[in-house]
N, C-alpha and C positions, 0 to 999 in steps of 0.2 A: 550653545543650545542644549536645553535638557534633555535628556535622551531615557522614554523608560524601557523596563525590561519588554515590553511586547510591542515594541517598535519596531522589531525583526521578524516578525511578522505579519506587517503592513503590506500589502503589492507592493513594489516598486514601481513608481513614474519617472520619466521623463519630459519637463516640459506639461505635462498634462498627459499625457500618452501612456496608459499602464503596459508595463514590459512581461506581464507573467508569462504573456503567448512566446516572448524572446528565449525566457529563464524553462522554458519546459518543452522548446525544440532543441536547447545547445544540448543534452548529452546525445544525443542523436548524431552530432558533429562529430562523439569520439568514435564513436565507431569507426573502425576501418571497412572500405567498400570493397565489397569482391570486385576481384579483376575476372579477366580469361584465361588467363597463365592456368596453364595443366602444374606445374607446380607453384602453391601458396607457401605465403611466406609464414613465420614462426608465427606473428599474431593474429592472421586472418585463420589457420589451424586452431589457434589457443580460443579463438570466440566462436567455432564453426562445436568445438568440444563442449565448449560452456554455454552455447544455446541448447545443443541433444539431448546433453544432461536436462537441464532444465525441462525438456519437454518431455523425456520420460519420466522423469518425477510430476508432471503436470498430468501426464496421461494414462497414470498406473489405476487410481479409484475411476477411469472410465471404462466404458464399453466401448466397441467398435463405433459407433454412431456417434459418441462423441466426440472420436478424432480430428472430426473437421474442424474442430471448433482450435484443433492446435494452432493455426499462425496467431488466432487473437489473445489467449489465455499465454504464450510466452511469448509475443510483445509486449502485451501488458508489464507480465514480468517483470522482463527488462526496460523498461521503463520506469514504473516503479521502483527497480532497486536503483536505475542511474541517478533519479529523482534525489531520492533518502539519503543516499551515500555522499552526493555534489553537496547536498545543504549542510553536511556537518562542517565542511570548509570553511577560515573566517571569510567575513564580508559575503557571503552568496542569502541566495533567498531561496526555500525551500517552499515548493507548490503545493505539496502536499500536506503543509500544514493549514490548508485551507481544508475549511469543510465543505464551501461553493464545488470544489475542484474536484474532491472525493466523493464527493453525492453525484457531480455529474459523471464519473468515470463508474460509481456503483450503482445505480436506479437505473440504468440501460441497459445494461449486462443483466443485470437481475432481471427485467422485464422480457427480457428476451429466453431467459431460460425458461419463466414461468410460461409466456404466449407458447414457445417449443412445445414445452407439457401439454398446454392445452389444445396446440392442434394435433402433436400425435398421437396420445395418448389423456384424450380428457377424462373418461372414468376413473383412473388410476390420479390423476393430478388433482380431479376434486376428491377423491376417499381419501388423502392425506388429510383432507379436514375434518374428516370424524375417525378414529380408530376403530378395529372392527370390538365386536362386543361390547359396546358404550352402552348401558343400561341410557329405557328411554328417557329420564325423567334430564339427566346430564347434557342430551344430545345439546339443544340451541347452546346451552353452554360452551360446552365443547368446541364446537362451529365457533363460538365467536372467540374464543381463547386463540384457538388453531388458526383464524382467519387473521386474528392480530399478530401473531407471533410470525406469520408469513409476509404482511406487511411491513414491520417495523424492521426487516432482513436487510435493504439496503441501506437503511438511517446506521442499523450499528455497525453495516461496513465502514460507513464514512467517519462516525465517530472513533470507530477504534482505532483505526489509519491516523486518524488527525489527533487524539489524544496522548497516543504514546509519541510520535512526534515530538507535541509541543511540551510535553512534561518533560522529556528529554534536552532538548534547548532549554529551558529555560532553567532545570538544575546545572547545564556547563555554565549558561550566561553566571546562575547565582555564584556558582563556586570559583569563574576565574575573577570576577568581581571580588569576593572577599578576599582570592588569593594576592591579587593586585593592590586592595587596600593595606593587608596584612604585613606585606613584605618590609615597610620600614621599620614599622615599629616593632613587629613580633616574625622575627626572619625563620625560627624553627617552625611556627604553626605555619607560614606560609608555608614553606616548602613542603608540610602535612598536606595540606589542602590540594598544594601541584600532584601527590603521588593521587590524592583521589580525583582529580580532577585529570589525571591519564586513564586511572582505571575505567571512570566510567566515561572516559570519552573509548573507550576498548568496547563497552559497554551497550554504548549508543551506535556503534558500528554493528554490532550484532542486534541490534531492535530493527534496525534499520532495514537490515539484510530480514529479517524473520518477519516483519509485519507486512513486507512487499510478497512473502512468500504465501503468509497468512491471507491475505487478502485475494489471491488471484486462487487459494485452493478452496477454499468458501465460496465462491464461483464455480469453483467446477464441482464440487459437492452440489450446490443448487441445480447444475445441469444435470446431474447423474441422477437426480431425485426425477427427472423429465424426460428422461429421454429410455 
């Protein structure tokens, strides 16, 4: 069977049954579960450090009123990084190279910070659409530049999630392909192609790790603008 490069990311099915709901509850499973035990063990400490971290870095450009918004903004998180870091693995399926998936994790969140603005603060949430001192002839302009660029905020969530993603697979797919073709006949260029085909799979680890980062502080920038 012919197999092309963007067959990796098709859903997976079984039988007719798509599995993405399976492939985007398993890193969930790695986690370890607190117990009651008054003393934790070394990695239930090692992920109680690396969620804090994570949520003081999440909750540094807020104010107090944002705070509550912590258990959602580092779930997400970590979700997202388990997501990006599980898919570079051979044979897995990465969720997040869906744009369905990323539009629906970003257009709620978004709509939520912007509803926030507008019930507590609706003066201040609609004057972002016009700057002050806008000579009048500019205004409906203005408005409608500022109304669109407020709009199309959860589309480029989704796109840039999903674009660095699949640009990233799909240069490992090209280069261990040609590394695979290369090795009989021209053994030094293969082994070229292996050292770049480590580097940027080093490479895609850290995409992975930064656009998951990327994506949940643009959220909370968009909250910070609302609350």
């Amino acid at each position: 069977m012919n197999m092309s490069f963007f067959d990796q990311f098709s859903s997976p099915s079984l039988l007719g049954i798509p599995l993405i709901l399976i492939s985007m509850t398993f890193p969930a499973l790695l986690l370890p579960s607190l117990d009651n035990r008054w003393i934790t063990n070394r990695l239930s400490t090692l992920q109680l450090w690396f969620v804090n971290l994570i949520t003081k870095q999440l909750m540094m450009p807020l104010d107090k009123k944002g705070h509550k918004w912590a258990l959602i903004l580092t779930s997400l998180m970590i979700f997202l990084l388990l997501i990006n870091l599980l898919g570079l693995l051979p044979y897995t399926f990465t969720p997040t190279t869906q744009l369905s998936m990323n539009l629906a994790l970003a257009f709620p969140l978004w709509l939520a910070t912007l509803l926030t603005g507008l019930r507590n603060q609706p003066s201040a949430s609609l004057g972002h659409l016009l700057p002050e001192g806008t000579p009048t002839p500019l205004i409906p302009a203005l408005i409608l530049i500022e109304t669109t660029s407020l709009l199309i905020r959860p589309l480029a969530l989704g796109v840039r999630l999903t674009a660095n993603l699949t640009a990233g697979h799909l240069l490992i797919q090209l280069i261990s392909t040609a590394t695979t073709a290369l090795f009989s006949t021209m053994p030094l260029v293969s082994l070229l192609t292996l050292l770049i085909l480590l580097l940027l799979t080093i490479l895609e680890v850290a995409v992975a790790m930064i656009q998951a980062y990327v994506f949940v502080l643009l959220l909370s920038l968009y909250l910070q603008e609302n609350i």
